[in-house]
Backbone as CSV, one residue per row, in Angstrom:
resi,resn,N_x,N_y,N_z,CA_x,CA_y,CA_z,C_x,C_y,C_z
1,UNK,-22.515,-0.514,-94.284,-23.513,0.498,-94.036,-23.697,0.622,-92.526
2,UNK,-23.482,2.139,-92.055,-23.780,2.551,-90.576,-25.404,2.675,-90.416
3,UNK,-25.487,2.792,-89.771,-27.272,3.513,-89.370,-27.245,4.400,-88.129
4,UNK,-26.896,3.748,-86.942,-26.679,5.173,-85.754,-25.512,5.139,-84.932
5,UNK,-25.423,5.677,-84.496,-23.915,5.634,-83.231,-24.375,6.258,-82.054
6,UNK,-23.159,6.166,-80.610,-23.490,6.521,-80.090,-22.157,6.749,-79.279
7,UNK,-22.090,7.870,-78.238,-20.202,7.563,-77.595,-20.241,6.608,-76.924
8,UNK,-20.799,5.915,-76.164,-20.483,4.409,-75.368,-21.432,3.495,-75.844
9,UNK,-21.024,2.540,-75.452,-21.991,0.871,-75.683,-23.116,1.576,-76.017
10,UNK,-24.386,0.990,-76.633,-25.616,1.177,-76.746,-26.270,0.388,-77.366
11,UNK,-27.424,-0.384,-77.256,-28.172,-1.257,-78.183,-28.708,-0.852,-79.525
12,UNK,-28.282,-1.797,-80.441,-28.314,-1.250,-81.384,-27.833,0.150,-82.172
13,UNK,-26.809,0.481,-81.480,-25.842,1.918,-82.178,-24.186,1.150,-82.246
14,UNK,-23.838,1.748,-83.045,-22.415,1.395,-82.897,-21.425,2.563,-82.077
15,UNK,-20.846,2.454,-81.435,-19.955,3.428,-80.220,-19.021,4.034,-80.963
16,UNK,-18.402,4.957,-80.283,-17.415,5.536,-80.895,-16.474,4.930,-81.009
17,UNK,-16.127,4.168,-80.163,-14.544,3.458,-80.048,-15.039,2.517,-80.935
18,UNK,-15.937,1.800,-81.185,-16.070,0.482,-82.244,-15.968,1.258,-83.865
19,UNK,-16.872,2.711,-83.858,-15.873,2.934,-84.925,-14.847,2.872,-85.464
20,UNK,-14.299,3.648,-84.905,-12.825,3.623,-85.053,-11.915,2.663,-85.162
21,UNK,-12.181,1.533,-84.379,-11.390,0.288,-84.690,-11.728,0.027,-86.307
22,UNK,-13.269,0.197,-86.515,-13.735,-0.088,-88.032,-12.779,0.580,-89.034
23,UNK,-13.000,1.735,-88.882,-12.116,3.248,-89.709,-10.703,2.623,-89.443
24,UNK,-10.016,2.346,-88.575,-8.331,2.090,-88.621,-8.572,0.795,-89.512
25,UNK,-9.268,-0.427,-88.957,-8.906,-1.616,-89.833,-9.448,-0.990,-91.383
26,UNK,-10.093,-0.515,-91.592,-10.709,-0.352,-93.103,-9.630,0.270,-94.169
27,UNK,-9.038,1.333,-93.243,-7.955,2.316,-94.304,-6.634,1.375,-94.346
28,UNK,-6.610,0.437,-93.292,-5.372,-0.145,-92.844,-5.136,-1.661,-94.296
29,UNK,-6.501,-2.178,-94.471,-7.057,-3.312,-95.340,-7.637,-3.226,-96.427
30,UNK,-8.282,-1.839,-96.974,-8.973,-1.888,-97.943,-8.965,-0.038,-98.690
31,UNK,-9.154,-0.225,-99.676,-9.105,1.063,-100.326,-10.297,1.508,-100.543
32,UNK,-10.507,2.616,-99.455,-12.270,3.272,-99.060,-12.276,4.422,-100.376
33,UNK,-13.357,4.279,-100.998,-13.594,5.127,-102.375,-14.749,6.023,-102.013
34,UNK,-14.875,7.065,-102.536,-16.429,7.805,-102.205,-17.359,6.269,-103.000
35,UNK,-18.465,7.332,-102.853,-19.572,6.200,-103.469,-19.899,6.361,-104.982
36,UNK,-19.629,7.753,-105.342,-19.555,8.341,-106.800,-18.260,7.702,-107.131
37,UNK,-17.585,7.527,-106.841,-16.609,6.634,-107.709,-16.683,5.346,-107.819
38,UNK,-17.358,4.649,-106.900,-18.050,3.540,-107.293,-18.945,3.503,-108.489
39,UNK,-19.978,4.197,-108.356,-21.226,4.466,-109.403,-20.398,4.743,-110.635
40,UNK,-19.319,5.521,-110.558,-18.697,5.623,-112.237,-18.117,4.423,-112.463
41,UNK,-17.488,3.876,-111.732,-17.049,2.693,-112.214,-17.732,1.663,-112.697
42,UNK,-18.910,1.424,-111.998,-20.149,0.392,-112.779,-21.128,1.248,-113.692
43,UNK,-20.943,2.538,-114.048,-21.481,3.079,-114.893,-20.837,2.992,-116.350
44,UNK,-19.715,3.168,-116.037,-18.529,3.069,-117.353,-17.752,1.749,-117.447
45,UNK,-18.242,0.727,-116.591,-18.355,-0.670,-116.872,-16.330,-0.860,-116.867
46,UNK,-15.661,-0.124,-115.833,-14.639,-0.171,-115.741,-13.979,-1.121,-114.023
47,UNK,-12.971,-1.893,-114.000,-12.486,-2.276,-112.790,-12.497,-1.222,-111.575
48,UNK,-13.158,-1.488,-110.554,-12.871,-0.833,-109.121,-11.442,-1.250,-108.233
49,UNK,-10.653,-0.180,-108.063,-9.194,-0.723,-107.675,-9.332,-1.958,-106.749
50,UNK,-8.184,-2.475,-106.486,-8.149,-3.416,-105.537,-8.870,-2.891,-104.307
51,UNK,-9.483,-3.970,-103.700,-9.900,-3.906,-102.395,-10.688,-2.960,-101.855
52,UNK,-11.359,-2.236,-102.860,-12.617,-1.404,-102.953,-13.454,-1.579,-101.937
53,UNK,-13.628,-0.713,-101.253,-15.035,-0.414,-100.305,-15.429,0.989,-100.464
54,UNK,-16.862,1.088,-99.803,-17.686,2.042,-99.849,-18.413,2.041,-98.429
55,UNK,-18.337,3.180,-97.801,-18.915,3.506,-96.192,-19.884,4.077,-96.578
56,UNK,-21.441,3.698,-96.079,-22.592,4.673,-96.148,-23.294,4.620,-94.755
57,UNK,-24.128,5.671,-94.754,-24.760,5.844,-93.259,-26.291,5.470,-93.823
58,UNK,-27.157,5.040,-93.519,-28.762,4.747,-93.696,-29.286,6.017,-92.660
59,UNK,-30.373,6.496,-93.715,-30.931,7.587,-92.354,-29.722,9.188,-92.439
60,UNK,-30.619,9.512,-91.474,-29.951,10.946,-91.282,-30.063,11.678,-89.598
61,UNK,-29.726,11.010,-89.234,-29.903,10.965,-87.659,-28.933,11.800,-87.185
62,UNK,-27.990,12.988,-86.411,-27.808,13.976,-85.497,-26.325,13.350,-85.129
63,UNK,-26.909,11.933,-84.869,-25.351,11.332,-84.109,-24.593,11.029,-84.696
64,UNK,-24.914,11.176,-86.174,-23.909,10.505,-87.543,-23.222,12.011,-87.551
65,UNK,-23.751,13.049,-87.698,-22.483,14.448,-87.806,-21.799,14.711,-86.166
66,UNK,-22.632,14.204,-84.897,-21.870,14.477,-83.620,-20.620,13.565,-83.666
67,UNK,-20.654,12.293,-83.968,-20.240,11.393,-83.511,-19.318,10.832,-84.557
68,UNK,-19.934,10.341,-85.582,-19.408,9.460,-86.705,-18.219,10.309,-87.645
69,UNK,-19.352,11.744,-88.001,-18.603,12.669,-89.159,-16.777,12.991,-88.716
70,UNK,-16.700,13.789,-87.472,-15.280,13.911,-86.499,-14.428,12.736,-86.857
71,UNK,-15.084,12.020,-86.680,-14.110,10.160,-87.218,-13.521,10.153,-88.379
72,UNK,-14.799,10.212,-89.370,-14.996,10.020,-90.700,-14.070,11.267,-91.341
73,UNK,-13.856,12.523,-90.861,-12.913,13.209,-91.219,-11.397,12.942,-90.642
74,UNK,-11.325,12.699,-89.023,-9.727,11.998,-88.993,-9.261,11.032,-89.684
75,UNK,-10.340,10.278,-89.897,-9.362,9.180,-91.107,-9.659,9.326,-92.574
76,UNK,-10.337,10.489,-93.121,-10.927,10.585,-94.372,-11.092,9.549,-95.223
């Protein structure tokens, strides 16, 4: 779970470039699912593929569509 970002260092935000290292290692290590496919899967009490993760943002803050979303779509 994200909460804010920011393009350089910042206390308490995560940067752009630290994204991205996140986003490359994540697609690179683990199989990123929406979150509705999570929820069906523990809804219908079925296995989540290998190495299942789920990315969420907390909040709704400005810098998550400036900053994060651009990311979050190059590496979908």
């Amino acid at each position: 779970m994200y909460h804010r970002f920011s393009e350089s260092e910042e206390p308490q935000k995560i940067s752009q470039r630290q994204l991205e290292n996140h986003l490359r290692h994540l697609i690179k290590h683990f199989n990123v699912i929406p979150l509705a496919d999570a929820v069906d899967h523990f809804t219908n009490d079925t296995p989540l593929p290998d190495y299942s993760t789920v990315i969420t943002i907390d909040d709704g803050y400005m810098d998550a569509y400036e900053i994060a979303f651009p990311l979050f779509k190059k590496y979908r």
